[in-house]
Residue frames as qw, qx, qy, qz and C-alpha x, y, z in Angstrom:
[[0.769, 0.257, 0.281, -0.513, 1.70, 38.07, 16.26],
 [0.455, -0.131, 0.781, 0.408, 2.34, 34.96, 14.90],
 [0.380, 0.301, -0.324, -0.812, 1.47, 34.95, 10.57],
 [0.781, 0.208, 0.547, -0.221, -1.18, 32.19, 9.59],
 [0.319, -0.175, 0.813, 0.454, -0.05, 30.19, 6.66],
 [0.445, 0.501, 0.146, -0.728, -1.35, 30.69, 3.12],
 [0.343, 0.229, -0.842, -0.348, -1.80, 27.42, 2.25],
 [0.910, -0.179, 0.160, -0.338, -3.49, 23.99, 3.19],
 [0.239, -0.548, 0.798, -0.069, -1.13, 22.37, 4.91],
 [0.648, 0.128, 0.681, -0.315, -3.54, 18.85, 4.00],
 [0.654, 0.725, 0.097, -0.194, -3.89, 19.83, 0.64],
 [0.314, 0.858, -0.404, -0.035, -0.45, 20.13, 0.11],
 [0.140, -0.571, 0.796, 0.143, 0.33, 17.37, 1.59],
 [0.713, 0.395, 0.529, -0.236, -1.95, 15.25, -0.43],
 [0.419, 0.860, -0.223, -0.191, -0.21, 17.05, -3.37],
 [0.264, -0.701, 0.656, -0.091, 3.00, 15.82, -2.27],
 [0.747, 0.098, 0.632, -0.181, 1.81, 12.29, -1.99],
 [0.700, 0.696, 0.159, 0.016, 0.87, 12.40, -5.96],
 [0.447, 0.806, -0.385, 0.060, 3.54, 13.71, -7.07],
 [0.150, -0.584, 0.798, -0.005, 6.19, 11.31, -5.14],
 [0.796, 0.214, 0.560, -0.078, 3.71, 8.09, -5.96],
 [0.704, 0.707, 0.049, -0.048, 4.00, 9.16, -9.74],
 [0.455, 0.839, -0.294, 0.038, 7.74, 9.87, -9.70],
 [0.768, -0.280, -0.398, 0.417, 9.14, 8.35, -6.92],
 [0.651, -0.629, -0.116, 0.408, 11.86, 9.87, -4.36],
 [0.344, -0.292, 0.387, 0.804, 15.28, 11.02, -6.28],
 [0.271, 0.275, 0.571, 0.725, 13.28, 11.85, -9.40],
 [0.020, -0.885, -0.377, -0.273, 11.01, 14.40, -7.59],
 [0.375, 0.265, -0.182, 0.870, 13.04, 17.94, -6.78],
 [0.094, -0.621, -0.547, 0.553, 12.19, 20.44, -4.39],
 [0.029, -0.100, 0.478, 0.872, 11.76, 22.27, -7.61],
 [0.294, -0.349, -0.846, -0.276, 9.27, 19.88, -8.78],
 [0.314, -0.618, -0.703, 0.159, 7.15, 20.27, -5.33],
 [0.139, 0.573, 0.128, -0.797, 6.88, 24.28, -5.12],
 [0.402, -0.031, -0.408, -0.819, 5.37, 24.30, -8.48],
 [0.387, -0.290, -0.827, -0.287, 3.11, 21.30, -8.07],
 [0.264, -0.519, -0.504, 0.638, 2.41, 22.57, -4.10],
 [0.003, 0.805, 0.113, 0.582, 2.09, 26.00, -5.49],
 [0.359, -0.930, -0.030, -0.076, 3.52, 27.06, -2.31],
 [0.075, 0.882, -0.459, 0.077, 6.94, 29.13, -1.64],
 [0.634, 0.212, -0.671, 0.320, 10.38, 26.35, -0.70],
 [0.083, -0.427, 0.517, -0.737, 10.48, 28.29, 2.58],
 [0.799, -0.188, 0.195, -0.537, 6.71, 27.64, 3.88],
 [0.891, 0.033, -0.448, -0.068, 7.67, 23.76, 2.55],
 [0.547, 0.124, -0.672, 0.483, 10.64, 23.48, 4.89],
 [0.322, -0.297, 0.492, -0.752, 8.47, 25.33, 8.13],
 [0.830, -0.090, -0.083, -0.544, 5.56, 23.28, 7.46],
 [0.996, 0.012, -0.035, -0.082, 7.01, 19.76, 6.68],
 [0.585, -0.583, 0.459, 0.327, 10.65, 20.05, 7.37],
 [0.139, 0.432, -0.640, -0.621, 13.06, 19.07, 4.06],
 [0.365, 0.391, -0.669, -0.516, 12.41, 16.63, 1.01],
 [0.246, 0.212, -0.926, 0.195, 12.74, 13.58, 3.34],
 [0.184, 0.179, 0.765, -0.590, 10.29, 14.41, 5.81],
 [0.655, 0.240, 0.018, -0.716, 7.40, 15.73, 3.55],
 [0.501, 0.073, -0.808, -0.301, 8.04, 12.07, 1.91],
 [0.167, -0.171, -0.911, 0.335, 7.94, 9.82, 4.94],
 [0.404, 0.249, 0.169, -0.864, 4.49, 12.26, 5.45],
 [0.670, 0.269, -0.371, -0.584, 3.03, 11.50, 2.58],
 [0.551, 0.073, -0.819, -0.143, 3.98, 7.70, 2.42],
 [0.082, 0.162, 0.857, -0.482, 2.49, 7.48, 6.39],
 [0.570, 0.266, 0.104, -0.770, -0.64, 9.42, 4.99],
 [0.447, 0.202, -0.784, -0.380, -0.65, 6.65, 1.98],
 [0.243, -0.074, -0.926, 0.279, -0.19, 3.49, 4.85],
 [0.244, 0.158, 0.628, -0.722, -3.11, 5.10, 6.90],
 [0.562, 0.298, -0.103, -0.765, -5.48, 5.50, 3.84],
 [0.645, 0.101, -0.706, -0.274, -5.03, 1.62, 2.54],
 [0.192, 0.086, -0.924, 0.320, -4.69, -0.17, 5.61],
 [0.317, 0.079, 0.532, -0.782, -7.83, 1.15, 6.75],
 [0.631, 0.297, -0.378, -0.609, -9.52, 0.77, 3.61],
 [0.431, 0.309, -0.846, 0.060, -8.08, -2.97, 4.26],
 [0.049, 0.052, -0.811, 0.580, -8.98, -3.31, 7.55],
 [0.514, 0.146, 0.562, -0.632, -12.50, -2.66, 7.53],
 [0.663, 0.222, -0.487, -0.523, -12.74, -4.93, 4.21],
 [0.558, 0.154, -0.802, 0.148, -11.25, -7.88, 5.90],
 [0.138, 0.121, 0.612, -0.769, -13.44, -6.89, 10.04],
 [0.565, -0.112, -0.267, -0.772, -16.49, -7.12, 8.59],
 [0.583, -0.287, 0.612, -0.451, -19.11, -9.44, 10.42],
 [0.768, 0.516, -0.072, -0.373, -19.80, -12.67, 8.84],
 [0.912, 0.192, 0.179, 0.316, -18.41, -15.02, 6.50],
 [0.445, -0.648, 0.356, 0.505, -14.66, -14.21, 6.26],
 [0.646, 0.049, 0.613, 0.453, -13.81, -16.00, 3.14],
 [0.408, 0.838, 0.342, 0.123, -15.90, -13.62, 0.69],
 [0.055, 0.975, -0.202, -0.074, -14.09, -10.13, 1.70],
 [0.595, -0.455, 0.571, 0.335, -10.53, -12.39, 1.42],
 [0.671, 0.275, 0.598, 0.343, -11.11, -13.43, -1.98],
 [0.201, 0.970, 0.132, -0.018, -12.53, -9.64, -2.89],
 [0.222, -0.838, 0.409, 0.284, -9.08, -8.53, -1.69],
 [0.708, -0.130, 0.612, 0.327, -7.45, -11.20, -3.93],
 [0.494, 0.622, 0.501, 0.344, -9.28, -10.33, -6.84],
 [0.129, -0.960, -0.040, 0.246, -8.91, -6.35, -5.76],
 [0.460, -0.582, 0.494, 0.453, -4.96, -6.77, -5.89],
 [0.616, 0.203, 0.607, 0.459, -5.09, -8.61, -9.17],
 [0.332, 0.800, 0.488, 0.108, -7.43, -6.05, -10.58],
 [0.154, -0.937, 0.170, 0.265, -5.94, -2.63, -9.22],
 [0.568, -0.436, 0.501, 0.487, -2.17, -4.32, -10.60],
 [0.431, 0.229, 0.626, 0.609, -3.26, -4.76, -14.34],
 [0.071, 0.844, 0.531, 0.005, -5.09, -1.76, -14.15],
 [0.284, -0.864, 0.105, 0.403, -2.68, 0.59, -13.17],
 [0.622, 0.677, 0.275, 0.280, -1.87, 2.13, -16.70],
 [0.058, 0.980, -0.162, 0.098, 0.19, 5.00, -15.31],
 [0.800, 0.143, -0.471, 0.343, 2.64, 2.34, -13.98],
 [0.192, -0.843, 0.135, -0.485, 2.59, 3.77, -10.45],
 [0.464, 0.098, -0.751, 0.460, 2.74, 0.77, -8.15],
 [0.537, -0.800, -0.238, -0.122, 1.69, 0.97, -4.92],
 [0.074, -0.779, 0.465, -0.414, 3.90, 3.78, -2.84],
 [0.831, -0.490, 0.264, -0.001, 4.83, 0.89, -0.61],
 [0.951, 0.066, 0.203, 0.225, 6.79, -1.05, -2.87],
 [0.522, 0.746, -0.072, 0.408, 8.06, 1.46, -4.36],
 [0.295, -0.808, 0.432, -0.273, 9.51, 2.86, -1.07],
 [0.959, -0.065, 0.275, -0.036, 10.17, -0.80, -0.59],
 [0.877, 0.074, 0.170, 0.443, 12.81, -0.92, -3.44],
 [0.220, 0.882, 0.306, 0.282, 13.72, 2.65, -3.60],
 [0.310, -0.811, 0.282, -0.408, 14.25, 3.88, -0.33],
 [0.739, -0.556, 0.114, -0.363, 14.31, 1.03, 1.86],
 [0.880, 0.150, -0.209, 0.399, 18.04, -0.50, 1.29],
 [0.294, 0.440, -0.117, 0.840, 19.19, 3.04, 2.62],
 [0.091, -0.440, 0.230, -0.863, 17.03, 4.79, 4.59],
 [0.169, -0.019, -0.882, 0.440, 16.22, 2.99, 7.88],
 [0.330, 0.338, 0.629, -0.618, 12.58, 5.13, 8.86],
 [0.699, 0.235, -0.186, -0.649, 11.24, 4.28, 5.40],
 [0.509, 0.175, -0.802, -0.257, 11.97, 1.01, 5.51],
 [0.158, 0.148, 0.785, -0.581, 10.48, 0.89, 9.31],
 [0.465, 0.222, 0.114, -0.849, 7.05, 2.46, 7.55],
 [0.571, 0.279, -0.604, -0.481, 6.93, 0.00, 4.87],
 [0.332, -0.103, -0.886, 0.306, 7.92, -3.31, 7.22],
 [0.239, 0.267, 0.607, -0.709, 4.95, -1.79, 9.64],
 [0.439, 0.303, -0.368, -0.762, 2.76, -1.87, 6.60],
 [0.549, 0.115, -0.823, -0.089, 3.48, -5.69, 5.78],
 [0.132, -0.066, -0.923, 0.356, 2.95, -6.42, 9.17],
 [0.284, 0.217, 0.482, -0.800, -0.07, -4.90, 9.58],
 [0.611, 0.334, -0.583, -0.418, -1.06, -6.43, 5.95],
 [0.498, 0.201, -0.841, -0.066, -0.24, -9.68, 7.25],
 [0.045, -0.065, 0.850, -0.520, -1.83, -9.37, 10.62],
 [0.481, 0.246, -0.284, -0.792, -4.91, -8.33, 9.04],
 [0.580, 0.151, -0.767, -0.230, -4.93, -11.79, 6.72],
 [0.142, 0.106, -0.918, 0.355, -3.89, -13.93, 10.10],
 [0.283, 0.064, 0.531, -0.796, -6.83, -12.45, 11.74],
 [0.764, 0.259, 0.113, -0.580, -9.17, -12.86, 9.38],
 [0.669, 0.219, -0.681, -0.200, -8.18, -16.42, 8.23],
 [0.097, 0.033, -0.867, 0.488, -8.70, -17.34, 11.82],
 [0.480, 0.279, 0.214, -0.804, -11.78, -16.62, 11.56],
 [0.814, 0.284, -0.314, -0.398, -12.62, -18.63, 8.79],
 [0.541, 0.008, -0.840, 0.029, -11.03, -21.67, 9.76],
 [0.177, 0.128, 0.799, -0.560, -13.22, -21.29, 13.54],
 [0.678, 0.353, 0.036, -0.644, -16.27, -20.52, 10.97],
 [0.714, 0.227, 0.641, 0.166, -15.16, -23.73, 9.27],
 [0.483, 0.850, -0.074, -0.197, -14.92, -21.69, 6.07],
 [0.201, 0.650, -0.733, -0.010, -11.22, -22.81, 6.01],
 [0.876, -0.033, -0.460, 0.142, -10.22, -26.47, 6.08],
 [0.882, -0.432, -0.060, 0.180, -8.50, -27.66, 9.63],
 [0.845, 0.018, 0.114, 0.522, -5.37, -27.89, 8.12],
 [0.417, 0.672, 0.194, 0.580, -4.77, -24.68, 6.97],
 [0.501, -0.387, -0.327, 0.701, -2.38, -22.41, 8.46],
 [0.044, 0.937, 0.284, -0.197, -3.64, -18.82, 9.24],
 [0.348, -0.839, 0.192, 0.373, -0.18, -17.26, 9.05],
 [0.492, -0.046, 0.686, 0.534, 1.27, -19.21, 6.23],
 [0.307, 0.739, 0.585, 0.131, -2.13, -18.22, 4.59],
 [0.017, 0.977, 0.178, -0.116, -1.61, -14.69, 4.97],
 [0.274, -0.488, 0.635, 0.533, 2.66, -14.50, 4.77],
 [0.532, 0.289, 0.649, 0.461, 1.62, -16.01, 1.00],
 [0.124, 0.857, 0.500, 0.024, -1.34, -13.78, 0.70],
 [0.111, -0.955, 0.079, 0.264, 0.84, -10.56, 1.53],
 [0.357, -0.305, 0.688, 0.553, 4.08, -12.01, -1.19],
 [0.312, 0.308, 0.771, 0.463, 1.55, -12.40, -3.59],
 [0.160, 0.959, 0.227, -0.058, -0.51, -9.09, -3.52],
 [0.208, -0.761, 0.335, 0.516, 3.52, -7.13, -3.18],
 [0.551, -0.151, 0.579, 0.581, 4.28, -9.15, -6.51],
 [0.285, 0.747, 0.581, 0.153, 1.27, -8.31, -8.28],
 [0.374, -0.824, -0.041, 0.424, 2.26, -4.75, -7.31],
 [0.471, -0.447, 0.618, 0.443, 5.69, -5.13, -8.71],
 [0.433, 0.323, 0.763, 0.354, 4.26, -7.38, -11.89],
 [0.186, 0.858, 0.450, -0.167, 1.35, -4.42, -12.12],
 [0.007, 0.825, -0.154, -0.544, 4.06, -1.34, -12.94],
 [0.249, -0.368, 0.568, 0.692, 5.62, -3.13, -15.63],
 [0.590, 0.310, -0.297, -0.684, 3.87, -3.89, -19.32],
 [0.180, -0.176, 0.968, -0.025, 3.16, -7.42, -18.59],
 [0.431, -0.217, -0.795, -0.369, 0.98, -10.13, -19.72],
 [0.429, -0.331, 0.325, -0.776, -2.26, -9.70, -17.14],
 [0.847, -0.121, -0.486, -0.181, -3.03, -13.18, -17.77],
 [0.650, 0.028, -0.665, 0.367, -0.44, -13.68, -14.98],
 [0.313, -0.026, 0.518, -0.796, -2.07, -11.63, -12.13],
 [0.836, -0.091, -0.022, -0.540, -5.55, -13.21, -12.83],
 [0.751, 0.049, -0.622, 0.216, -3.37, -17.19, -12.76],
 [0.301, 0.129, -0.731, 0.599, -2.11, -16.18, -9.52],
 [0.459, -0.158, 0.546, -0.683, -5.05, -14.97, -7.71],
 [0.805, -0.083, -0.239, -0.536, -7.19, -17.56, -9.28],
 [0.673, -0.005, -0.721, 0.167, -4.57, -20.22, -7.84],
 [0.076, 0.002, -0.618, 0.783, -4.23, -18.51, -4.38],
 [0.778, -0.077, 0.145, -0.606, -8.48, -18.88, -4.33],
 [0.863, 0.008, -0.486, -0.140, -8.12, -22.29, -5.26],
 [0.437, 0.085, -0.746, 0.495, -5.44, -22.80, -2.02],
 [0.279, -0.046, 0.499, -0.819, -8.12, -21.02, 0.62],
 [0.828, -0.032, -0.367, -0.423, -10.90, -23.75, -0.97],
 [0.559, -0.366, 0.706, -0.236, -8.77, -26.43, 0.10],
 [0.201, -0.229, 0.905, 0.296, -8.59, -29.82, -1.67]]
């Protein structure tokens, strides 16, 4: 008879998650994650395999929980332009906000992992793209709603849009001057106005 596990596998990895967002990768131990898990090394390595995999877990759980969150800001029926700008202002906000200096688990895998280890840097790059199709999609939209000027490229729009939310990001962990996330999104609203 097989022995049912005396944990929550979900819970625990949700645990996980936190505790590699807050510390990153090398600086969290499988030490670290049986206390914070509260559950035995063994059960970690049946459940989620070693160190490596429960990350790449956690950081796919992450990607599923924003993108969606993304996606159905940016699918909505309607004028396009509003829920773009939200997300502009979203990024700015969330970056100068973020007092613990976490970052967003992308980037961080982004400069962490992703010179080295080949399926986090696939997760992350599938992120961006899916970040950037996102934008395309919905800035096509607004320029067939006329909401966008003619001229304006969808893709350029959104390849900016998705360099300027990762810097903010980036800008957001360190102690910087927030004046410079609110300058940038307010210029990157002023480039989806048009002239």
């Amino acid at each position: 008879m097989a022995r049912t596990k005396e944990f929550d596998p979900d819970a625990a990895l949700q645990d996980a998650l936190e505790l590699f967002w807050e510390r990153g990768y090398e600086a969290t131990s499988m030490a670290d994650l049986v206390t914070r898990l509260g559950v035995a090394r063994a059960s970690i390595y049946g459940t989620f395999g070693g160190k490596r995999d429960l990350y790449l877990k956690a950081l796919d759980r992450y990607l599923r929980t924003t993108d969606s969150v993304i996606m159905e800001s940016l699918s909505q029926p309607g004028p396009v332009l509003p829920a773009v700008r939200a997300l502009v202002e979203r990024f700015a906000a969330e970056s100068a906000r973020d007092r613990p200096r976490l970052g967003c688990m992308v980037v961080n895998t982004a400069v962490e992992l992703g010179p080295r280890d080949a399926e986090a840097a696939r997760l992350v790059e599938a992120s961006w793209s899916f970040l950037e199709a996102a934008l395309t999609s919905a800035l096509t939209r607004a320029r067939a709603q006329r909401e966008l000027p003619a001229d304006r490229d969808p893709r350029m729009l959104a390849r900016f849009l998705l360099v300027l939310f990762q810097g903010m990001r980036v800008l957001g962990r360190a102690p910087a001057d927030d004046g410079r996330l609110q300058d940038a999104a307010h210029q990157a609203l002023a480039l989806l106005e048009g002239p």
